[in-house]
C-alpha positions in Angstrom: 120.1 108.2 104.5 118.5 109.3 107.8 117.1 106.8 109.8 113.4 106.9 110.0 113.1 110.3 107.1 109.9 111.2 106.7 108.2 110.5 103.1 107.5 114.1 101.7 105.9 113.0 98.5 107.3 112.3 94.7 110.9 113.6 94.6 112.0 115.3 91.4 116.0 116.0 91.1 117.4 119.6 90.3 118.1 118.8 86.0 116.4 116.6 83.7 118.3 115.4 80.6 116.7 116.8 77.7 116.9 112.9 76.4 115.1 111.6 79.0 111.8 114.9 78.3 109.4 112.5 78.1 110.8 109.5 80.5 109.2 109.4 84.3 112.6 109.7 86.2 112.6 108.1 89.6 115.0 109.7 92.3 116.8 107.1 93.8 119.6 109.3 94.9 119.9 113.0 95.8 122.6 115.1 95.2 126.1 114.2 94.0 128.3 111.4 95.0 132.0 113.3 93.4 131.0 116.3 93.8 134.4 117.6 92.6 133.9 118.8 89.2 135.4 122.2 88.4 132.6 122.8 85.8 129.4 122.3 87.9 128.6 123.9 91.1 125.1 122.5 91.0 125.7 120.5 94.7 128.0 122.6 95.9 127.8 122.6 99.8 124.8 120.0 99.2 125.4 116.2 100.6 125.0 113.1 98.8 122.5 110.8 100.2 120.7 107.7 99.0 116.7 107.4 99.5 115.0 104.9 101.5 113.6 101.9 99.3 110.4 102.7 100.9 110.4 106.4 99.6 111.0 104.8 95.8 108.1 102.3 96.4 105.7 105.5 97.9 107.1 107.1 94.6 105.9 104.5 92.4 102.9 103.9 94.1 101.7 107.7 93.5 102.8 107.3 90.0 100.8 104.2 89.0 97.9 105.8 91.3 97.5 109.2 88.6 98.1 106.8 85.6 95.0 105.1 86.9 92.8 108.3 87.3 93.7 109.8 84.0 93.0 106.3 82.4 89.7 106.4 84.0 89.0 110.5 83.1 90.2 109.3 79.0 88.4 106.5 78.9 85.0 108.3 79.8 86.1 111.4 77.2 85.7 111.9 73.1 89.4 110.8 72.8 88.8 107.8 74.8 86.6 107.3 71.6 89.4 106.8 68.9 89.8 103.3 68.4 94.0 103.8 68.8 93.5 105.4 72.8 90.7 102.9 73.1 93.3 99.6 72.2 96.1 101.1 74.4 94.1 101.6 77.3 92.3 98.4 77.0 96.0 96.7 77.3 96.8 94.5 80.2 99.6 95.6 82.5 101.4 92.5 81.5 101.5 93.6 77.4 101.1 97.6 78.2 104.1 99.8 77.1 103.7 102.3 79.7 101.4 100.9 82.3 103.5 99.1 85.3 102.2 97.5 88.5 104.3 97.4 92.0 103.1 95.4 94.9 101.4 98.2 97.7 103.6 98.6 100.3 103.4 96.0 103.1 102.2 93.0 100.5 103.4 90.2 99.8 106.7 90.8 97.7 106.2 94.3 98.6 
């Protein structure tokens, strides 16, 4: 990790799992830590490095910042209508499956 990196926006690593297709992955890492195997030449020549905690937080930040505009765009369309979107958006974050909150940056706690 470089001292002082610049934040560049949402990270997304070089292969996704096909388990994980419908999972938000967060890059906490990039690269590869071995990067010995005989088999995969995906970091060849590529250093490992760890993110900044602050880059993660930006990350989740962005994240819960489009999950609340396409909560307010569903809410206001004919599928915000059916009574099963309707219950899950009216969830609180505290009993939502899929809705998380993260203190902003420069918070308390944050």
């Amino acid at each position: 990790m470089k001292k002082n990196e610049i934040y560049e926006g949402f990270e997304l690593g070089p292969i996704r799992p096909p388990s994980e297709a419908h999972s938000l992955l967060l890059r906490i890492t990039r690269n590869c830590p071995w990067n010995k195997c005989k088999f995969c030449g995906l970091y060849k020549g590529k250093r490992f490095s760890i993110r900044p905690v602050s880059h993660i937080k930006q990350d989740i930040d962005r994240v819960r910042n489009h999950i609340d505009k396409i909560h307010a765009v569903v809410q206001k369309s004919p599928v915000g209508k059916n009574p099963n979107i309707s219950a899950l958006l009216a969830e609180t974050p505290g009993q939502s499956r899929w809705c998380f909150r993260w203190p902003t940056i420069g918070s308390e706690g944050g």
